[in-house]
N, C-alpha and C positions, 0 to 999 in steps of 0.2 A: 549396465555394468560400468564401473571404471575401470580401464585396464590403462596399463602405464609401460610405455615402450622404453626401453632400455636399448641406447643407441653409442657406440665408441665416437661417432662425432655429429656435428650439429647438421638436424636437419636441413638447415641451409645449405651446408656444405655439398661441394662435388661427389656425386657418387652413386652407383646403381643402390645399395642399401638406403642410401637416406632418402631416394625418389621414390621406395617403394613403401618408407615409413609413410611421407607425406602422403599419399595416396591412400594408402591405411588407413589412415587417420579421417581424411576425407569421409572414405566408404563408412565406415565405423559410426562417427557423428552422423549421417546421415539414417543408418540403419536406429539413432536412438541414442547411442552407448557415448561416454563421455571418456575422451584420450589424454593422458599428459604424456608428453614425451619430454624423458630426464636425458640428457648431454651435453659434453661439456661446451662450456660458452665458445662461440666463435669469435676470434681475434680479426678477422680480415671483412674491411665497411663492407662489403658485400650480401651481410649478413642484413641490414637494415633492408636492402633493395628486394627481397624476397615476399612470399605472400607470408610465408613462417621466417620469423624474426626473434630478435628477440625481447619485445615485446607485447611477443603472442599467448596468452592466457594459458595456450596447452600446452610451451615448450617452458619446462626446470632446465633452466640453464646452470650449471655446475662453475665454483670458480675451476679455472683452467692455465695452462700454460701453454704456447705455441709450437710444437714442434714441427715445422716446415716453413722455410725461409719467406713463404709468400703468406703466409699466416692462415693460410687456410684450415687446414687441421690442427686440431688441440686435445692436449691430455689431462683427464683427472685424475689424481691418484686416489686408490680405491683406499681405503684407512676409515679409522673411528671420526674423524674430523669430517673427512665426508658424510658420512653415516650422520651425524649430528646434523649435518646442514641440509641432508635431504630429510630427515624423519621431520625437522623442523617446518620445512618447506610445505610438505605434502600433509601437516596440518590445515592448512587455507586451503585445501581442494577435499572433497565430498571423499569418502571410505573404499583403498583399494580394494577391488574386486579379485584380479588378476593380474599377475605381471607376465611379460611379454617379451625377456631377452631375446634382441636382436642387432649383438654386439658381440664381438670375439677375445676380446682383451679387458681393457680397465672399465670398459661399460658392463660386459661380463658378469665382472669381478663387482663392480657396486652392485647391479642390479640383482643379482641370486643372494647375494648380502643383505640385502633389502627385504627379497621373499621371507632368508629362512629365519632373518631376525621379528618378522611379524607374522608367520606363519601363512603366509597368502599364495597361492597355490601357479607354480612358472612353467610358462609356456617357452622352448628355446626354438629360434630359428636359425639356423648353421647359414653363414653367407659366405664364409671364408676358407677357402684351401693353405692354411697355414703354414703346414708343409712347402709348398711349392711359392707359395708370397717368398717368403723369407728366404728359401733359395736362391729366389731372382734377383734380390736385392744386395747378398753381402754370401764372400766364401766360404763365412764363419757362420751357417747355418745351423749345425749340430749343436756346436755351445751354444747359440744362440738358443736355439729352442732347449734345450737343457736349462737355462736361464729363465727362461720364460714360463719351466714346468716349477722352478722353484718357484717363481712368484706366487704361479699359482697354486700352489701345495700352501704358500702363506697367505694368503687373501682370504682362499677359499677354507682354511682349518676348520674344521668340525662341521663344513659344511656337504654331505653325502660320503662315499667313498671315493677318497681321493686317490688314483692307481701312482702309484710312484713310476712310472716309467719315464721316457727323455725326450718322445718322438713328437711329432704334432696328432697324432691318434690319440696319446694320453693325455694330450694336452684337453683336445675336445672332449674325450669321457670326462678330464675333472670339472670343465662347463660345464656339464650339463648334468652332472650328479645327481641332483635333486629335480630334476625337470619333470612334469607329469605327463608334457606331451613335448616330443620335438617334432620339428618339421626343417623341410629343405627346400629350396626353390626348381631341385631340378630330380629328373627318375634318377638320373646317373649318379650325380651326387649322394640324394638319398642311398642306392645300393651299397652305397662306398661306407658309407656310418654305419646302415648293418653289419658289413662284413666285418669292419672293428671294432665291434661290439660298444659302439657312442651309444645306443639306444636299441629296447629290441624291436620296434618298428615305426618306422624313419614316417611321416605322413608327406607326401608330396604335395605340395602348394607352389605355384609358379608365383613370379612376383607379375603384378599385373601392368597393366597402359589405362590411363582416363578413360572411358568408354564417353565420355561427352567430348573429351579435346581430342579423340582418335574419329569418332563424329564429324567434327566440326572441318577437320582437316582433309578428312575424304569429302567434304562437300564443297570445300576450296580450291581442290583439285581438280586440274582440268580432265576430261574425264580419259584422252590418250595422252601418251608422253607426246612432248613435242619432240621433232626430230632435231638431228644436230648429234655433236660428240657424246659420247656416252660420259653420264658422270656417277662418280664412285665417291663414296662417302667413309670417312673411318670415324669412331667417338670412342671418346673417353679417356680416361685418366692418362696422363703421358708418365709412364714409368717403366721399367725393363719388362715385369712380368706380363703388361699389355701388348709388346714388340711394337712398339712404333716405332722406333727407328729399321727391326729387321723388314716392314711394308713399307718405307719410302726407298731403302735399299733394291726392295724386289722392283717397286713403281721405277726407278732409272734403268734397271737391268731389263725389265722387260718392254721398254719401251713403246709402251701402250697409245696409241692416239686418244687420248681420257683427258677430263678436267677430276682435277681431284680436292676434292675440302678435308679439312683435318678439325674436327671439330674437340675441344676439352683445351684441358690444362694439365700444367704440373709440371716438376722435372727437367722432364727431359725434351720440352720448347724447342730451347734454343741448340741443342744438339741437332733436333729433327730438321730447323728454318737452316742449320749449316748444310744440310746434305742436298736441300730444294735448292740451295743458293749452288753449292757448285757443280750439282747437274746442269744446272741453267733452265731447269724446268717453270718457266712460266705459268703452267696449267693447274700447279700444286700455290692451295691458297689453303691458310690458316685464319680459322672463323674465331677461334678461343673458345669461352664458356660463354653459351649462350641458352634462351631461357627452356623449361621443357618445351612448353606447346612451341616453339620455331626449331627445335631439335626434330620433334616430331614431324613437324612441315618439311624439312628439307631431308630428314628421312623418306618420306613420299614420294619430294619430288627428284629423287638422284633415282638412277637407271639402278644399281646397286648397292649399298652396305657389306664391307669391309671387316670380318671380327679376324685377329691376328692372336688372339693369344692361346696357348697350349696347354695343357691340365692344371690350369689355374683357377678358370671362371668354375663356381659353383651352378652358374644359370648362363648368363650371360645375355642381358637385358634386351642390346642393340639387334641381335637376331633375330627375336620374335616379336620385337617391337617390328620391326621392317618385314615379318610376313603379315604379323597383321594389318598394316598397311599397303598389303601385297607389292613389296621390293622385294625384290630374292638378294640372295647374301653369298660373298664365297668367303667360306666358312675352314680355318684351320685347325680349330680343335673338333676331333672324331667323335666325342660323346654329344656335342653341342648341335652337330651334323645329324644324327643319329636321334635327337629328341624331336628337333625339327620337322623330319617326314619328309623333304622336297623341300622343293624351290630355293636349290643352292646351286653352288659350284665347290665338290670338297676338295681341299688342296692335299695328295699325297703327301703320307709319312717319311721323313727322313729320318737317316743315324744322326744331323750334326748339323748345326746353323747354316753353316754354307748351302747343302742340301734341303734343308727348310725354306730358306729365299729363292734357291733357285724354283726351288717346287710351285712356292707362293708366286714369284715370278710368270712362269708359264703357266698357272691357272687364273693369274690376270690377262693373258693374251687371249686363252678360248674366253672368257667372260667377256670380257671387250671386244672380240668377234661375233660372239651370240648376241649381245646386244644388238650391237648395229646391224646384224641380217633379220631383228627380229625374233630370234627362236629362244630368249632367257627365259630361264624357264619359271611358273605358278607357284607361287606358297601354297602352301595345303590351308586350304581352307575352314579346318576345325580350328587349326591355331587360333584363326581370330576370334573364332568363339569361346575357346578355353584362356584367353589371355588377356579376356577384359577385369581390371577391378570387381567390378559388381560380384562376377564370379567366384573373384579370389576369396573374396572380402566374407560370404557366403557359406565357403570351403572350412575358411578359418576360425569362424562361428561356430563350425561344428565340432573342432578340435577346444576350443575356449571350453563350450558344456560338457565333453569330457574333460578336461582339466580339472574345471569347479567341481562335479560331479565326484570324482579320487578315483 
């Protein structure tokens, strides 16, 4: 087959979504089947130092425009002009088979465009809690997604049934209109699309880990931890809805004997490097964006992993990456806790941010206690079986022959 992934930004870019195209892709071409993955171009040189660049055969890079000051992310706007330059494009590559949205916005918006203008039959993957994004970000949420339902009532026109409502539920039913199969990266998530009627049954597919660089890295590994201070690891995107700044808040109040790394980008940096600076915590070190397989490594090698964000993650990558490499995690979102099986520490629910740091606070003390006596406790052990690519890759093969199939 050719299937052609539809992504809101480049896979080079930062982000559990685009690490889980690349690997896709990987498994895919491996299994036979030939991938292009269409988004938009990336503005920031970063893009060249990658394995997927852009000058990689499988990635349609879309013209784009930058929106975030470090240029990392970029938007295309979904229009007839687009349309012209992808239908153009995807003349020089062999006859799609399947399309494969797995984009929430103007990737979305081109890619089911694309389907239902050549009739080829879309596969949708849900990654994003749009609702709760958008929240984190700006007060003016309501209009905002009322805004975003108009886009999408115009991008998408005549494309399934579009539900006129304002919320981010309507927003995801009018994605996904014409889709012949969805899928979610997590059970709980999944549920959530049932319940408002996105789809009548959601397929759950976890997003996967390399099963040769998760390999490679348990055989690099010494086989006990060395002793010494416990160390805790946090990743990824630096922006409100991820709370980084509410986990270095809790890391000075609960004043933990830990070394702590902060790995990713974005944002909210230099906000976070203020608050290590006036605690005067030496122990807290900022790594930045650094490549997957040494993400991976130092996922391994820290005593714990750190996920801080709250009904946000649709999966939430860093978790079950870090049981499959048996590091247990303290874990603040309950559904995320809950998929997991073990091998965490869950941090108690509060009414109010205050009460969320303090919670996260003191369940970094018992975690930083349990380390150093020894007693942190085992990932479940199936995880690592259900969370390698090969698997995913396999699962999602079987949703593809339902799709093609009608």
């Amino acid at each position: 087959m050719h299937i052609v992934f539809f992504g809101d930004q480049h896979p080079s870019s930062l982000g559990g979504a685009q690490v889980s195209m690349r690997l896709q892709r990987k498994y895919l071409e491996r299994a036979g089947h030939t991938v292009t993955i269409v988004a938009p171009r990336m503005h920031s040189s970063r893009a060249a130092l990658h394995a997927v660049g852009p000058a990689d055969p499988g990635c349609l890079d879309l013209p784009s425009i930058p929106i975030t000051a470090d240029r990392e992310y970029a938007m295309t706007w979904p229009g007839r002009g687009t349309d012209r330059y992808l239908d153009r494009a995807l003349t020089r590559r062999p006859p799609v088979d399947l399309v494969h949205v797995q984009a929430d916005f103007w990737g979305a918006f081109i890619g089911h465009r694309f389907a239902h203008r050549h009739g080829i039959p879309a596969v949708h993957t849900m990654h994003n809690r749009v609702d709760v994004g958008i929240a984190a970000v700006t007060p003016l949420h309501r209009p905002a997604l009322g805004a975003l339902n108009l886009w999408r009532r115009a991008a998408l026109r005549g494309i399934g049934s579009q539900p006129r409502g304002a919320d981010g539920w309507a927003y995801l039913a009018g994605i996904a209109a014409e889709s012949r199969a969805v899928t979610a990266p997590s059970g709980h998530f999944a549920r959530r699309l049932e319940q408002h009627g996105i789809f009548g049954s959601v397929d759950v597919i976890w997003n996967g880990i390399d099963d040769e660089v998760r390999e490679d890295v348990l055989a690099s590994a010494p086989a006990e931890r060395a002793p010494g201070r416990p160390r805790l690891i946090w990743l990824g995107r630096m922006s409100p809805e991820k709370r980084l700044l509410p986990f270095l808040e809790a890391v000075v109040a609960s004043d933990v004997d830990a070394d702590v790394e902060i790995v990713g980008g974005g944002g909210e940096r230099r906000a976070a490097e203020r608050i290590a600076a006036r605690a005067g915590r030496p122990g807290i070190h900022f790594a930045g964006r650094i490549g997957y397989a040494d993400v991976l490594a130092r996922i391994a090698a820290a005593d714990a992993v750190v996920q801080t964000s709250i009904g946000f993650e649709t999966q939430g990558m860093t978790p079950f990456e870090a049981a499959t490499l048996g590091t247990p995690t303290v874990v603040s979102d309950p559904d995320i806790a809950a998929e997991l099986r073990g091998g965490l520490w869950a941090v108690p629910a509060a009414a109010d941010e205050p009460g969320r740091v303090a919670a996260l606070a003191e369940t970094l003390r018992r975690a930083v206690a349990d380390i150093a006596a020894g007693r942190a406790p085992t990932p479940d052990a199936q995880v690592a079986t259900d969370f390698r690519q090969s698997s995913r890759t396999a699962a999602m093969l079987e949703v593809y022959g339902r799709a093609i199939a009608g």
